[in-house]
FIMAR-727406 format. One record per residue: x negated, y negated, z negated of N, C-alpha, C, O in turn; residue number from 1. Coordinates in pm, 1 decimal, always signed. Layout:
// residues N
nc1->X | nc2->Y | nc3->Z | cac1->X | cac2->Y | cac3->Z | cc1->X | cc2->Y | cc3->Z | oc1->X | oc2->Y | oc3->Z | num->NUM
...
This chain:
// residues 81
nc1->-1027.2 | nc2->+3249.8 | nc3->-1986.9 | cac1->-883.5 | cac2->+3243.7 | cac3->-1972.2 | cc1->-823.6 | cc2->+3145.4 | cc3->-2072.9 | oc1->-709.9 | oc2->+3101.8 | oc3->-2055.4 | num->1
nc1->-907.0 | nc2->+3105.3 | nc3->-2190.9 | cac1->-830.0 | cac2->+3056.2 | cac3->-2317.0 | cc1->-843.2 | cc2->+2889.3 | cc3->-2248.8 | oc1->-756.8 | oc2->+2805.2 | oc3->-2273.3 | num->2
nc1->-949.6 | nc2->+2863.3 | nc3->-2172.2 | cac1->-962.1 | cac2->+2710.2 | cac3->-2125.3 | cc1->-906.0 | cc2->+2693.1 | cc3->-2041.0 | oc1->-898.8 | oc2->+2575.2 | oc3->-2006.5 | num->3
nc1->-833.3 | nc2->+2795.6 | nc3->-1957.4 | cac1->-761.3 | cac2->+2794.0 | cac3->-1853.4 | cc1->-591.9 | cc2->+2747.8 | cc3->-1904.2 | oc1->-521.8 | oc2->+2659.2 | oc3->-1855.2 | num->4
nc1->-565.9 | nc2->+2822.9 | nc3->-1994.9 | cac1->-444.0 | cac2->+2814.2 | cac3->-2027.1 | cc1->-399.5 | cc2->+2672.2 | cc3->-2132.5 | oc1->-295.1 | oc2->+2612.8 | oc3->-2159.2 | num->5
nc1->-583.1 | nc2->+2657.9 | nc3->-2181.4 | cac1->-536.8 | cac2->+2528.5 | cac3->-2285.1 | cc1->-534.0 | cc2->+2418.5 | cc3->-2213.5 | oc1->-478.5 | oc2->+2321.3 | oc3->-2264.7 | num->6
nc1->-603.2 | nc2->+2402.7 | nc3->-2053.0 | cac1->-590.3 | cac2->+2274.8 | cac3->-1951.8 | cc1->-434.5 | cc2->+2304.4 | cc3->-1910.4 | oc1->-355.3 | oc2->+2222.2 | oc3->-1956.7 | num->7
nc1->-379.8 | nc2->+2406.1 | nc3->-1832.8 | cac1->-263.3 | cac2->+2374.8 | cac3->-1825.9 | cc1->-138.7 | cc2->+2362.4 | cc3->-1941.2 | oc1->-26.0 | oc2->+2325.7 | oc3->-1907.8 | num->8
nc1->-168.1 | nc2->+2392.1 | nc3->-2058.4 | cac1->-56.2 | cac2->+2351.0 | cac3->-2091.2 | cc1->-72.0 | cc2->+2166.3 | cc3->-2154.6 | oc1->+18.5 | oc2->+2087.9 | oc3->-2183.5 | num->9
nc1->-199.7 | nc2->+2149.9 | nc3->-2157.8 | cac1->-205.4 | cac2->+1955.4 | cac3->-2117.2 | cc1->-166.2 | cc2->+1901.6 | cc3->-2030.8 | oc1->-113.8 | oc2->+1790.3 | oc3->-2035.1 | num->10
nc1->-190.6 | nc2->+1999.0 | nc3->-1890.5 | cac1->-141.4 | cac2->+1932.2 | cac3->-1799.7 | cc1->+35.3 | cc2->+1907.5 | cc3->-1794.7 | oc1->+92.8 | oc2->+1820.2 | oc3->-1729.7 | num->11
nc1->+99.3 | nc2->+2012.2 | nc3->-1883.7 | cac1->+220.1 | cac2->+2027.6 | cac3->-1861.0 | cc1->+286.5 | cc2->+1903.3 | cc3->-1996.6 | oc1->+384.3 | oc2->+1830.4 | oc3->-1980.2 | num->12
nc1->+228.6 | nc2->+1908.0 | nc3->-2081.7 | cac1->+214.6 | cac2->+1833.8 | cac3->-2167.5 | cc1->+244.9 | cc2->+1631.0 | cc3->-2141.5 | oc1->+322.0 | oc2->+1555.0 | oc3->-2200.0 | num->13
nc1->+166.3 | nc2->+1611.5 | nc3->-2054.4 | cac1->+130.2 | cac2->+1505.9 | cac3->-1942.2 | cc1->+221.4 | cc2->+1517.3 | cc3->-1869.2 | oc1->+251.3 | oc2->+1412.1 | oc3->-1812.8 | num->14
nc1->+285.7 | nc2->+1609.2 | nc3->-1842.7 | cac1->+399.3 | cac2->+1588.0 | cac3->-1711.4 | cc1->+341.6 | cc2->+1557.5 | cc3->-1607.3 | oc1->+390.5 | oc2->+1471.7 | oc3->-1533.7 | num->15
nc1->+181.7 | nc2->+1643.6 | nc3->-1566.0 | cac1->+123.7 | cac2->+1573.3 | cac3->-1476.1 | cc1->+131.1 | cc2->+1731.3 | cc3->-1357.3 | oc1->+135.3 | oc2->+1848.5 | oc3->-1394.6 | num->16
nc1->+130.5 | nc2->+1682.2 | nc3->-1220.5 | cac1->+210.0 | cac2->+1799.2 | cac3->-1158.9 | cc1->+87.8 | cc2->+1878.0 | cc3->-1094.0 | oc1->+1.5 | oc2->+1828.2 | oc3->-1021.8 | num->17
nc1->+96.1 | nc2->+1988.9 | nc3->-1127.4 | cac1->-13.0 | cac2->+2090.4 | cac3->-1057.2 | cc1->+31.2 | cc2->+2253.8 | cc3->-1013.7 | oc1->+111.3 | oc2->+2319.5 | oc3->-1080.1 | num->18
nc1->-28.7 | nc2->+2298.0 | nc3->-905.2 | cac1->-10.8 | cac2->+2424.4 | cac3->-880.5 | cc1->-149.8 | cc2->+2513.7 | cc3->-870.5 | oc1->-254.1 | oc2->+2457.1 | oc3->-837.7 | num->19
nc1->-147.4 | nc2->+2666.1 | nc3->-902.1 | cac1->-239.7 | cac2->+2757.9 | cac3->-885.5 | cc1->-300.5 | cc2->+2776.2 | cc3->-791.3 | oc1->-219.6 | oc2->+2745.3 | oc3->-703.8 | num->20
nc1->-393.0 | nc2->+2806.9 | nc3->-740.5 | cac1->-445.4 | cac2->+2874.2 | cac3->-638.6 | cc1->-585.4 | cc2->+2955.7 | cc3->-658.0 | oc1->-658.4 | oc2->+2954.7 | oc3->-757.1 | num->21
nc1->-604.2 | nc2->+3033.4 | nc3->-523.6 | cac1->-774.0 | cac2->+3071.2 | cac3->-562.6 | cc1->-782.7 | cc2->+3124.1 | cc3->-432.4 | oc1->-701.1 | oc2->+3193.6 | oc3->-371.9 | num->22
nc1->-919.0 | nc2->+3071.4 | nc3->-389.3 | cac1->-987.7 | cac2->+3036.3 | cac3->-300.1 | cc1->-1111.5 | cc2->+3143.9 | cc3->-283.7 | oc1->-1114.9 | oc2->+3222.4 | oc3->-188.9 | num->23
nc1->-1228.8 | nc2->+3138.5 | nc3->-402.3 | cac1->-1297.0 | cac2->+3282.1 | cac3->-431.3 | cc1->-1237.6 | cc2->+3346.4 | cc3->-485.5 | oc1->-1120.6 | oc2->+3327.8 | oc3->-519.0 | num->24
nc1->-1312.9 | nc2->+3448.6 | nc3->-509.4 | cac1->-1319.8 | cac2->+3603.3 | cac3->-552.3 | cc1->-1322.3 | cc2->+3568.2 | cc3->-713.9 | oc1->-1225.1 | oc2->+3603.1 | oc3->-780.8 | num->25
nc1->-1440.6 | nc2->+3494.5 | nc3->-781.7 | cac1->-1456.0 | cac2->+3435.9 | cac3->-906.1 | cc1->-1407.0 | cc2->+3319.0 | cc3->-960.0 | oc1->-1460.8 | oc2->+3248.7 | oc3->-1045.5 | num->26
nc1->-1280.1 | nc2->+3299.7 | nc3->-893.2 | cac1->-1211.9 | cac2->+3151.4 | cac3->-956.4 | cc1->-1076.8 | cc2->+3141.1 | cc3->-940.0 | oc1->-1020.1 | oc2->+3195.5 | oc3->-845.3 | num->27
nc1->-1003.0 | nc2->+3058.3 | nc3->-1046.5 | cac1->-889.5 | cac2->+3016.6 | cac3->-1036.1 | cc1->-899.6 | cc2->+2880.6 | cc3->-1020.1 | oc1->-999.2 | oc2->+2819.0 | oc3->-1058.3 | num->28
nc1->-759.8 | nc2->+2802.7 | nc3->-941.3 | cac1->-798.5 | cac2->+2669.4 | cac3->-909.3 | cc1->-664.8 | cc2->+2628.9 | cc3->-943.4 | oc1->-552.5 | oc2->+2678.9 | oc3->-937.2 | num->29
nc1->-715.3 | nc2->+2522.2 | nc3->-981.1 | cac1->-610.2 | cac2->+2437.0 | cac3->-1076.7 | cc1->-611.2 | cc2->+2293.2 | cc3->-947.5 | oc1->-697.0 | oc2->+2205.0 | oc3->-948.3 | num->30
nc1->-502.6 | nc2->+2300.6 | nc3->-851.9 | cac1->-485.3 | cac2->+2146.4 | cac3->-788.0 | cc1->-381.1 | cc2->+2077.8 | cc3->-870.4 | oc1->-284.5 | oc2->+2118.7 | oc3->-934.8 | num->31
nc1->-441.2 | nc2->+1940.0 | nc3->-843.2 | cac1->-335.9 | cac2->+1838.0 | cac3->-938.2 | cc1->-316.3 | cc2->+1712.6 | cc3->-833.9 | oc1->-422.7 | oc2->+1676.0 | oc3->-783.8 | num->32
nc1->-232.2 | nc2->+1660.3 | nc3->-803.8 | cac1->-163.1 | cac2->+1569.6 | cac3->-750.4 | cc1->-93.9 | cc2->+1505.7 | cc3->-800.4 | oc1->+23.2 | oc2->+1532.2 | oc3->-827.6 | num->33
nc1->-201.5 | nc2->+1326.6 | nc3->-841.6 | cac1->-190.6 | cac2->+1251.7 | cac3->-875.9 | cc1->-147.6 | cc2->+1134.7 | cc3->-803.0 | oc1->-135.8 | oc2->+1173.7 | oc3->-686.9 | num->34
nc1->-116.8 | nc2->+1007.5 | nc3->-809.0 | cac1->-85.9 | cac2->+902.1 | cac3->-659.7 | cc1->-210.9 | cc2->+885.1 | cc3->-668.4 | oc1->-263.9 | oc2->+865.2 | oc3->-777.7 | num->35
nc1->-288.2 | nc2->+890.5 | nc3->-540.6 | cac1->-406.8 | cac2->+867.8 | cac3->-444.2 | cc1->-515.0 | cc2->+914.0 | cc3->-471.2 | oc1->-627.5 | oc2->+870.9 | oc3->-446.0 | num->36
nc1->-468.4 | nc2->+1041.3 | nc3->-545.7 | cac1->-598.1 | cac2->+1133.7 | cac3->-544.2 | cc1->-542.5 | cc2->+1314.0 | cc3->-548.6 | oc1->-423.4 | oc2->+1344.4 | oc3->-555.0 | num->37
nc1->-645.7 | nc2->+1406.9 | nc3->-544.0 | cac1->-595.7 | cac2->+1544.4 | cac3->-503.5 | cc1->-756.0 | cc2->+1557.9 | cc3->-581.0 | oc1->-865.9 | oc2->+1515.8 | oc3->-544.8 | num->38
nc1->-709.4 | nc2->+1642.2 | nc3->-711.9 | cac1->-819.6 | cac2->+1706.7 | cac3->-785.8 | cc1->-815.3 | cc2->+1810.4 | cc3->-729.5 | oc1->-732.8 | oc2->+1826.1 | oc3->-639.5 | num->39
nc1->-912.2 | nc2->+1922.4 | nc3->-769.9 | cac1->-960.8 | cac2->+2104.1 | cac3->-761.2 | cc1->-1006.8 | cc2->+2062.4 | cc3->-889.5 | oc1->-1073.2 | oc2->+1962.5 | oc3->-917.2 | num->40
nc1->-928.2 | nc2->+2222.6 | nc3->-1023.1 | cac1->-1045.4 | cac2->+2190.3 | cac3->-1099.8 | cc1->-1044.2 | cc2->+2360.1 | cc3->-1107.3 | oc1->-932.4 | oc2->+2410.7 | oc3->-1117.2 | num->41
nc1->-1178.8 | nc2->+2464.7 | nc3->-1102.7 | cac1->-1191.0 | cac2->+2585.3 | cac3->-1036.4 | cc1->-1225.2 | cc2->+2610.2 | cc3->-1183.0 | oc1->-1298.7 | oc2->+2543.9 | oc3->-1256.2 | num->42
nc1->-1158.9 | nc2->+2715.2 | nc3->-1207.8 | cac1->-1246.7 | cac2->+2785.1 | cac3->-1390.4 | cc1->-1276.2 | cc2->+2928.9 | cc3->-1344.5 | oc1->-1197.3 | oc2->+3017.4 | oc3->-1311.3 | num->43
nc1->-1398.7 | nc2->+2929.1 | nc3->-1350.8 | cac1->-1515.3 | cac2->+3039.3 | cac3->-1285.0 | cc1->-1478.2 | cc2->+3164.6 | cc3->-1391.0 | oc1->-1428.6 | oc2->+3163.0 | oc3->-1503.6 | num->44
nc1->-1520.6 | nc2->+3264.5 | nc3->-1311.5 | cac1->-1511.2 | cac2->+3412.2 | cac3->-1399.3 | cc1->-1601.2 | cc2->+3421.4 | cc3->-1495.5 | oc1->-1580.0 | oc2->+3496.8 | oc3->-1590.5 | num->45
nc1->-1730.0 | nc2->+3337.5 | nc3->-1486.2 | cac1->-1864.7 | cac2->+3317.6 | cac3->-1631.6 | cc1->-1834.2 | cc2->+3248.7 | cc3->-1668.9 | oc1->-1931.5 | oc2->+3201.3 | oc3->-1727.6 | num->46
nc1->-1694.0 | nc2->+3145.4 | nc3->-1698.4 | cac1->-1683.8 | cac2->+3089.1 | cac3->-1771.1 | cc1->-1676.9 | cc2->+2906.3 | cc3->-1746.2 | oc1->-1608.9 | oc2->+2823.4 | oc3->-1806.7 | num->47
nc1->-1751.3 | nc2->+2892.6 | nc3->-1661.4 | cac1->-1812.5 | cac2->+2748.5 | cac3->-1636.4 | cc1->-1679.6 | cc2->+2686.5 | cc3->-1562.4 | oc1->-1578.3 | oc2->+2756.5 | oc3->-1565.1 | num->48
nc1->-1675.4 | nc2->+2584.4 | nc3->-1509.6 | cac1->-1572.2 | cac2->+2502.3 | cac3->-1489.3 | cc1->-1613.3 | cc2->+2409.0 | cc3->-1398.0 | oc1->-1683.4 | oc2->+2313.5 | oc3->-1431.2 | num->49
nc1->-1575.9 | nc2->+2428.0 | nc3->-1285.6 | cac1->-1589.4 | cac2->+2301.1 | cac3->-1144.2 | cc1->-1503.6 | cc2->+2179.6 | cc3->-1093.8 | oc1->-1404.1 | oc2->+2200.6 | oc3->-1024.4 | num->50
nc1->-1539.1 | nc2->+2062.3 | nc3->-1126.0 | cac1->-1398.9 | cac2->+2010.0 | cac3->-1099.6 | cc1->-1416.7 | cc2->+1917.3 | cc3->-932.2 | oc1->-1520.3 | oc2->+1930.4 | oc3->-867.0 | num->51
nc1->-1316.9 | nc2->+1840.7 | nc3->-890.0 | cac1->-1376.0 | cac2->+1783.8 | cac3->-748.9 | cc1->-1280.0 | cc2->+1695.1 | cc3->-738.1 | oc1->-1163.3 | oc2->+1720.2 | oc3->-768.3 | num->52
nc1->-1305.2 | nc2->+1625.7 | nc3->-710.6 | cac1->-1188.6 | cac2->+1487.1 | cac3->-673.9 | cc1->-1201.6 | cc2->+1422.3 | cc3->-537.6 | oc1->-1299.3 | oc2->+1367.2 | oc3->-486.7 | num->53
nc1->-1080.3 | nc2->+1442.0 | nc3->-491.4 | cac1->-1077.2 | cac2->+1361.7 | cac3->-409.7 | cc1->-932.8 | cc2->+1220.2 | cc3->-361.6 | oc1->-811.0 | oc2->+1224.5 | oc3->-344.6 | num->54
nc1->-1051.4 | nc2->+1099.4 | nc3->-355.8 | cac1->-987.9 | cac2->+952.0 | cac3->-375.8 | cc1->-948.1 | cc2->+906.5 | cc3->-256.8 | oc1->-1021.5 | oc2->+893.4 | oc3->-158.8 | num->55
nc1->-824.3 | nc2->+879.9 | nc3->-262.7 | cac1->-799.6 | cac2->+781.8 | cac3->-111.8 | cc1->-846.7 | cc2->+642.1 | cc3->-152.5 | oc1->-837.4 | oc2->+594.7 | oc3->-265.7 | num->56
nc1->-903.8 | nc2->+576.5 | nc3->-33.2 | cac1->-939.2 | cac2->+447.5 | cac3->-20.2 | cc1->-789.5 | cc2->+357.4 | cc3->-32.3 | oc1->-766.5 | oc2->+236.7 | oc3->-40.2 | num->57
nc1->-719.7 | nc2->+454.8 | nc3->-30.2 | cac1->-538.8 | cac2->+332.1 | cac3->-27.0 | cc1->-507.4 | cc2->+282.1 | cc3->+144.9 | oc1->-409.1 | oc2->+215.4 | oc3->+177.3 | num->58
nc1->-598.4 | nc2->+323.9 | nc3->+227.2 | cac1->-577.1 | cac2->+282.4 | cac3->+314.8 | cc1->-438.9 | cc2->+378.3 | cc3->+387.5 | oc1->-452.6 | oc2->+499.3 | oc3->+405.9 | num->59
nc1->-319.7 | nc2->+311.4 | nc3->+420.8 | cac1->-187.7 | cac2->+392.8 | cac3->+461.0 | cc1->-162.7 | cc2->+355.1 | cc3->+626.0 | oc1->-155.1 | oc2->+242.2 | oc3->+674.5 | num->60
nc1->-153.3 | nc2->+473.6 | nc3->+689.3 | cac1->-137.9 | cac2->+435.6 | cac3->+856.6 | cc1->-32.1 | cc2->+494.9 | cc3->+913.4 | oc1->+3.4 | oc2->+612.7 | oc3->+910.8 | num->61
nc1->+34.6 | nc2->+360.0 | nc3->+987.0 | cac1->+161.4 | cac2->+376.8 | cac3->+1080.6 | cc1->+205.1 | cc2->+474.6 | cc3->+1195.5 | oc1->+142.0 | oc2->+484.2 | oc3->+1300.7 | num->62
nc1->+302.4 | nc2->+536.2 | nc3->+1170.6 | cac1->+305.4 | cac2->+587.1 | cac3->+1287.8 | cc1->+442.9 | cc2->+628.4 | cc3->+1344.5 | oc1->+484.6 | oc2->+734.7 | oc3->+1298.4 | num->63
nc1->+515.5 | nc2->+572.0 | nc3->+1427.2 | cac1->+612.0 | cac2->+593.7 | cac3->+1529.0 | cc1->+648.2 | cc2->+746.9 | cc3->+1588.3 | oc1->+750.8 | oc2->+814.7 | oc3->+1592.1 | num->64
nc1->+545.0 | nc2->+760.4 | nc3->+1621.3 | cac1->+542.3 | cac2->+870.2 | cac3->+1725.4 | cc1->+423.2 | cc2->+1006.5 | cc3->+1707.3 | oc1->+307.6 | oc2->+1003.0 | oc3->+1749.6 | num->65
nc1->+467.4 | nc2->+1085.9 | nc3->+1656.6 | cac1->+389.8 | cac2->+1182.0 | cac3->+1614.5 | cc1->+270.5 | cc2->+1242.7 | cc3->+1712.6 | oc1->+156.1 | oc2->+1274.8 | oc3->+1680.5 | num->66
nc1->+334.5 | nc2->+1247.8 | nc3->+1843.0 | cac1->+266.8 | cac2->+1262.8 | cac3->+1912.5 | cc1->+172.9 | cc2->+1184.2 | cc3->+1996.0 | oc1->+101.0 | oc2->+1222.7 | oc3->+2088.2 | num->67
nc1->+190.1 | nc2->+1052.4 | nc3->+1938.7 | cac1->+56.9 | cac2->+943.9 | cac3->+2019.0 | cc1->+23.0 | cc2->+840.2 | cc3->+1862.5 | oc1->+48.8 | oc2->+724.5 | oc3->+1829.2 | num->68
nc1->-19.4 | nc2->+911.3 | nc3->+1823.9 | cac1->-109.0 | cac2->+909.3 | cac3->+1691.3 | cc1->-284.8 | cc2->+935.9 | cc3->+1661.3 | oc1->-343.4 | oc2->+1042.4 | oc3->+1641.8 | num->69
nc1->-329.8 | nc2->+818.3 | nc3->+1665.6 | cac1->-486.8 | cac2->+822.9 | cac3->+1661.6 | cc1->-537.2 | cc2->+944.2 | cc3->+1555.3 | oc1->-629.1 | oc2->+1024.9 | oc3->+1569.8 | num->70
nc1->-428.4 | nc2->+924.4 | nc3->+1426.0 | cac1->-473.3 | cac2->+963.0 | cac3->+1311.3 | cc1->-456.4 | cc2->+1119.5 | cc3->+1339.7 | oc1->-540.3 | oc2->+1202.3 | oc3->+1304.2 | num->71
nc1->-353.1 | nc2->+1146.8 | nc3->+1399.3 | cac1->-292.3 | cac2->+1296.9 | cac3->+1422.0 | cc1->-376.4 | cc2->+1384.0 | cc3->+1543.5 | oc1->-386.4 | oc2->+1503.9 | oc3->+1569.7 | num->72
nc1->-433.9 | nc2->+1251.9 | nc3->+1605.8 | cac1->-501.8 | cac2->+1346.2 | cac3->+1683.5 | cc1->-649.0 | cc2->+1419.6 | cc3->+1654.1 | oc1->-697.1 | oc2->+1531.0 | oc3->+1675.0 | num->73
nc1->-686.9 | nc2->+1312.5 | nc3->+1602.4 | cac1->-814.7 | cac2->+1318.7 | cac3->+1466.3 | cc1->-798.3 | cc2->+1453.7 | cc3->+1399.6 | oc1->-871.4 | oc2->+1552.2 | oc3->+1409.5 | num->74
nc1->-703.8 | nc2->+1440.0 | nc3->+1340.1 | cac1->-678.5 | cac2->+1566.0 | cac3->+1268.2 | cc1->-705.5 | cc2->+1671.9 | cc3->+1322.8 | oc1->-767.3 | oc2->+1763.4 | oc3->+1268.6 | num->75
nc1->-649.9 | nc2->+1672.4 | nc3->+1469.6 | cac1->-610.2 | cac2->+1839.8 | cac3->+1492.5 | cc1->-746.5 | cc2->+1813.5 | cc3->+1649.8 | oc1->-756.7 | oc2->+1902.7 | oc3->+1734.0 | num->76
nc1->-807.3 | nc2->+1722.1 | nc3->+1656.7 | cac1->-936.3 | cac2->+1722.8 | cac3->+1750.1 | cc1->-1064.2 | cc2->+1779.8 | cc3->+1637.9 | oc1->-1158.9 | oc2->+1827.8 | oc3->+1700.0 | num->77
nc1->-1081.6 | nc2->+1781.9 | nc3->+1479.3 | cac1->-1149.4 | cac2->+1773.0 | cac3->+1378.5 | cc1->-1137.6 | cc2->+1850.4 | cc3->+1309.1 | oc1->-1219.1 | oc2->+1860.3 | oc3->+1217.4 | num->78
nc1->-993.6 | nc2->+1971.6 | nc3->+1325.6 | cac1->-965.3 | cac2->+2070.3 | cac3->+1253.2 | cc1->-924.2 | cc2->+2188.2 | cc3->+1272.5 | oc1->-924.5 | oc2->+2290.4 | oc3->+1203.7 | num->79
nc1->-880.9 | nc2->+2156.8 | nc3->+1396.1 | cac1->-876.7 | cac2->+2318.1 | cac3->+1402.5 | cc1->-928.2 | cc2->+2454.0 | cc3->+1480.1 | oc1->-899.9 | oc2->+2437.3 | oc3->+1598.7 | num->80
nc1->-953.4 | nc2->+2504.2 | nc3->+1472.9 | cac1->-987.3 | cac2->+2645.3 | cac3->+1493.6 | cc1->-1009.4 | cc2->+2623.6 | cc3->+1666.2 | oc1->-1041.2 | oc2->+2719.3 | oc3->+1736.8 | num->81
């Protein structure tokens, strides 16, 4: 709990913007949203610490019309349930 609380108050420190979550049973998750990236950093109930990044390539795509969208259809042909 003490590494938990000493990352966020750096993070707050930083003015860098993050919210809570938890996902397992044995973790709290620290997301941070940075421009063109979306960390997880998970601080385990033994203690240990997982972090995960994920980088956009920068690549940004157009779209008019929500509903005749390659990208949107991708999404929801790739995701859901």
């Amino acid at each position: 709990m003490q590494e938990l609380l000493r990352f966020l108050n750096m993070l707050e420190e930083k003015k860098i913007y993050y919210q809570l979550n938890k996902v397992r049973d044995e973790a709290i998750m620290v997301e941070i949203a940075v421009p063109g990236q979306h960390w997880e950093v998970e601080f385990m109930e033994d203690g240990s610490i997982e972090i995960e990044k994920f980088i956009s390539p920068g690549e940004i795509f157009a779209c008019k019309d929500i509903s005749n969208s390659k990208e949107i259809d991708d999404l929801f042909r790739d995701f859901s349930d």
